[in-house]
C-alpha positions in Angstrom: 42.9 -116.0 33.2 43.3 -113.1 31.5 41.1 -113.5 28.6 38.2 -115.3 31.5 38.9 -111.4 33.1 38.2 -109.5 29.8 35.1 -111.7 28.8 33.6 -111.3 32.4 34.1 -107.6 32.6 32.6 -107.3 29.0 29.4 -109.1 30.1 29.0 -107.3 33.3 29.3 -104.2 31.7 27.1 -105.3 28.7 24.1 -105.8 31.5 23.1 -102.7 31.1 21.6 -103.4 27.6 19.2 -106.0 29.6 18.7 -104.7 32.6 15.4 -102.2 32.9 14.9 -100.1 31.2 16.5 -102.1 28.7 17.5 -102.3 25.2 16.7 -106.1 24.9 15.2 -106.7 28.8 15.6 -110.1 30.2 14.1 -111.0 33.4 15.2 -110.1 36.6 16.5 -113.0 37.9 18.7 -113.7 34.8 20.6 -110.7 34.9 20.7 -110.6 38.5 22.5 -114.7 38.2 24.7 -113.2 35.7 26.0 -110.5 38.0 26.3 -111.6 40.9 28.6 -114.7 38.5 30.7 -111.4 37.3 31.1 -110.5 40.8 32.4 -113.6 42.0 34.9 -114.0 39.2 35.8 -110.4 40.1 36.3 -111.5 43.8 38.3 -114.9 42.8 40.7 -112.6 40.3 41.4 -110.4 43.3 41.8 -113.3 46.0 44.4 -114.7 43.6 46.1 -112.1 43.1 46.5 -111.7 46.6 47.7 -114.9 47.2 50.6 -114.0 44.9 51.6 -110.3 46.3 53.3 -109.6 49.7 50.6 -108.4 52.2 51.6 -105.2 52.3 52.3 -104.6 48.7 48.6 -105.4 47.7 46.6 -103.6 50.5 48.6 -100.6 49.7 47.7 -100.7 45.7 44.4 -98.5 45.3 43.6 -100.6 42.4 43.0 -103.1 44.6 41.1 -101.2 47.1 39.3 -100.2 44.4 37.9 -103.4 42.8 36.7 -104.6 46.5 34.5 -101.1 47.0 33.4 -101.7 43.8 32.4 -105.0 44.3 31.0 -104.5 47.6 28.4 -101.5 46.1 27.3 -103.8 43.6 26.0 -106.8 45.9 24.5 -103.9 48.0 22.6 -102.3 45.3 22.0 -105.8 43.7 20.5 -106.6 47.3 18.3 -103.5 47.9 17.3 -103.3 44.4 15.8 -107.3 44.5 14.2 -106.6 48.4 12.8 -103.3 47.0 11.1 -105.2 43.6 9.6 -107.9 46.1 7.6 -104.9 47.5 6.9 -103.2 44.2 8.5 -100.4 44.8 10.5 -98.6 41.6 13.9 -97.9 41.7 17.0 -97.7 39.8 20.6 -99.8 39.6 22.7 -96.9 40.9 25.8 -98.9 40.9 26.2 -99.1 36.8 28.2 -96.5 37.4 30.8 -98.1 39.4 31.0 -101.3 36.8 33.7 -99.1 34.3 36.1 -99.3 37.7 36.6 -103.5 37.2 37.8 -102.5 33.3 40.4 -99.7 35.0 41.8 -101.2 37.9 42.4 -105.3 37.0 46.3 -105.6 36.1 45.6 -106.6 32.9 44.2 -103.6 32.1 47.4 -101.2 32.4 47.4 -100.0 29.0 43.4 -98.4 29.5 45.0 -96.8 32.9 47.7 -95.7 31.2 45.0 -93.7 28.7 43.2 -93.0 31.5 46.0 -91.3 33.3 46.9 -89.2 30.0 43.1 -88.2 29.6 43.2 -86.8 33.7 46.4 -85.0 32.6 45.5 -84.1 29.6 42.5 -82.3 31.3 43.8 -79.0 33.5 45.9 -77.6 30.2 42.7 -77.8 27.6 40.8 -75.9 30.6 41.8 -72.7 29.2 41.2 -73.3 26.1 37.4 -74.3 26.7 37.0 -71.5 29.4 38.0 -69.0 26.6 35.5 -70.8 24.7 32.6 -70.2 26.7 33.7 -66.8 27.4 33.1 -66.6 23.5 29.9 -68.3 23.5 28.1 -66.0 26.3 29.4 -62.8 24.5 27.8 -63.8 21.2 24.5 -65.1 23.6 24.2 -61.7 24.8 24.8 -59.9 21.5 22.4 -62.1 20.2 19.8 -61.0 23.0 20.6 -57.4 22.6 20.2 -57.6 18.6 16.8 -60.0 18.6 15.6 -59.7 22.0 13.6 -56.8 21.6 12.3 -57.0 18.1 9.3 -59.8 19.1 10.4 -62.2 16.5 8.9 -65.9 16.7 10.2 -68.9 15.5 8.2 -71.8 13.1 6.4 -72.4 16.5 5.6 -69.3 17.1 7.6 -69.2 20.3 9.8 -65.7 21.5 12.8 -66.2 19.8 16.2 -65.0 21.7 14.4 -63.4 24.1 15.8 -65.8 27.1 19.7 -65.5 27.4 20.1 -69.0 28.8 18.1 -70.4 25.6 20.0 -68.4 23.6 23.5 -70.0 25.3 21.7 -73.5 24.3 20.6 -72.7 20.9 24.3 -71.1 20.2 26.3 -74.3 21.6 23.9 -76.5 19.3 25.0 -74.3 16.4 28.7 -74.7 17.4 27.8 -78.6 16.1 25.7 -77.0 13.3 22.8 -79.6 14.2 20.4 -76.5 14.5 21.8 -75.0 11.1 20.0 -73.0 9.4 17.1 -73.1 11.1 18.2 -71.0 14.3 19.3 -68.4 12.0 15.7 -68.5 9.9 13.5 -65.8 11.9 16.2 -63.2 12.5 17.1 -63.7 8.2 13.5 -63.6 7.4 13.5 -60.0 9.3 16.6 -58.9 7.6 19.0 -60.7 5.3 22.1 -58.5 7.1 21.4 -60.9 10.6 22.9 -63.4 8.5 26.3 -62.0 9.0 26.3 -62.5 13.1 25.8 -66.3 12.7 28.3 -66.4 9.8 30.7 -64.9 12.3 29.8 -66.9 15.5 29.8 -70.4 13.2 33.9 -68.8 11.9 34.8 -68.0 15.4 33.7 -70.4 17.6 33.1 -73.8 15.0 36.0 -73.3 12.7 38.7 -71.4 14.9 38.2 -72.7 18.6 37.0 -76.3 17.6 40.1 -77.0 15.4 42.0 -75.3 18.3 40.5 -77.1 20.9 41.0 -80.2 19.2 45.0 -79.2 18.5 45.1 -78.9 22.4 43.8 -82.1 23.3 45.7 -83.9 20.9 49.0 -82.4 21.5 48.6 -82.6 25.2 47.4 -86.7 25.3 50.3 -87.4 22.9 52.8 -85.5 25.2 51.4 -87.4 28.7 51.5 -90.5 26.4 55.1 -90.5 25.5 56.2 -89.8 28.7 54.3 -91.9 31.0 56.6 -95.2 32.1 56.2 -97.8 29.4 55.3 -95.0 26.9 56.9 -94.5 23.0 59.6 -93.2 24.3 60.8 -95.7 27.2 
C-alpha cells in the first residue's frame, strides 16, 4: 500500500505536465479519468486508515483533515473546470496547488514532513539575514541612481539606463546571480572605466559576502532543527 500511495501521488502530481497548457497535452478527458483515479485511491488510503485509528485520534490529526480538503477542492475545481469547457469558456486548474498537500500529509510521508517542519523553522532565523540583505541591495539601487541617473546614459537598446529606482533594484538582484554580468555594467564603463569599481563592490558585498552567509545560515539552521526534531540524528 505504501508503494500504490507513492506511485499515485507521483502521477497526480505529474498531471500537470499534460494538463493545458501542457508540456506533452493529452486530452481532457484522459487526464481528467486519471485524476479523479488519484483521488479515489487518495480517498480509499484515508478511509483505511480510519478504519484502523480510534475515532477521536484520527479526526483530531490535521494531516488527515488535510488530505479530505484537499481532496474535496480538487473534485470541485475538476467539476467547474469540465462544466465551464462544455461552454467554452477559458479557465485555469486552480487546485494544482493543493496537489503537493497528498505528498506532505500521507503517513508514509513523515520523513518529507519532517524536512518540511525544519524548512518552516528554519525560516524566522535566516529572516535577518535576507532583510539585511535587501537593506544592502536598495542602498547600492539608490547609489546607483544618484551616480547614473542623471547623466542620460542608454543602454544597447537605447533605453534610460538607471534612471528608474525600481529597475535599478531588478537589474541589481539579477547581478547578485551575475546572469546580467557584464552587460549591466557596459554603459556606465563605456562613460568612464572608474564606474567599474561600484559593480566590483556591489558583486564583493552582496554575491560573495551575504550569499555565502546566507547560505551558512540556512544550512546551519536546517541541520540544527533536523537533529533535534523526534526521530532525528540525534534520537
Amino acid at each position: 500500500m505504501r508503494t500504490a500511495t507513492y506511485f499515485f501521488i507521483f502521477l497526480n502530481l505529474s498531471l500537470a505536465l499534460f494538463e493545458e497548457p501542457a508540456v506533452y497535452p493529452l486530452p481532457f478527458l484522459a487526464t481528467s479519468v486519471l485524476e479523479v483515479l488519484c483521488l479515489l485511491v487518495f480517498l480509499g488510503r484515508l478511509t483505511h486508515f480510519a478504519k484502523v485509528t480510534q475515532h477521536n485520534v484520527f479526526w483530531k490529526d490535521t494531516k488527515n483533515i488535510c488530505i479530505m480538503v484537499a481532496i474535496l477542492l480538487s473534485l470541485t475545481d475538476l467539476a467547474i473546470y469540465g462544466v465551464l469547457r462544455l461552454y467554452d469558456v477559458r479557465s485555469i486548474r486552480w487546485s494544482r496547488i493543493v496537489r503537493p498537500i497528498f505528498l506532505i500529509n500521507f503517513a508514509e510521508s513523515r520523513q518529507i514532513r519532517r524536512a518540511f517542519r525544519s524548512i518552516r523553522n528554519t525560516l524566522p532565523e535566516i529572516t535577518y539575514v535576507f532583510l539585511l540583505f535587501m537593506f544592502s541591495l536598495l542602498m547600492f539601487s539608490l547609489m546607483a541612481l544618484k551616480l547614473f541617473g542623471e547623466r542620460n546614459l542608454q543602454t544597447a537598446e537605447g533605453l534610460p539606463y538607471f534612471s528608474n529606482y525600481l529597475e535599478i533594484v531588478f537589474d541589481l538582484y539579477v547581478l547578485v546571480t551575475t546572469a546580467n554580468s557584464p552587460d549591466v555594467m557596459m554603459p556606465a564603463f563605456d562613460f568612464s572605466s572608474w564606474y567599474a569599481l561600484f559593480f566590483i563592490a556591489f558583486v564583493i558585498v552582496n554575491t560573495y559576502i551575504f550569499m555565502s552567509l546566507f547560505l551558512a545560515v540556512v544550512y546551519n539552521n536546517y541541520k540544527k532543527h533536523l537533529k533535534v526534531m523526534p526521530g532525528g540524528a540525534c534520537d
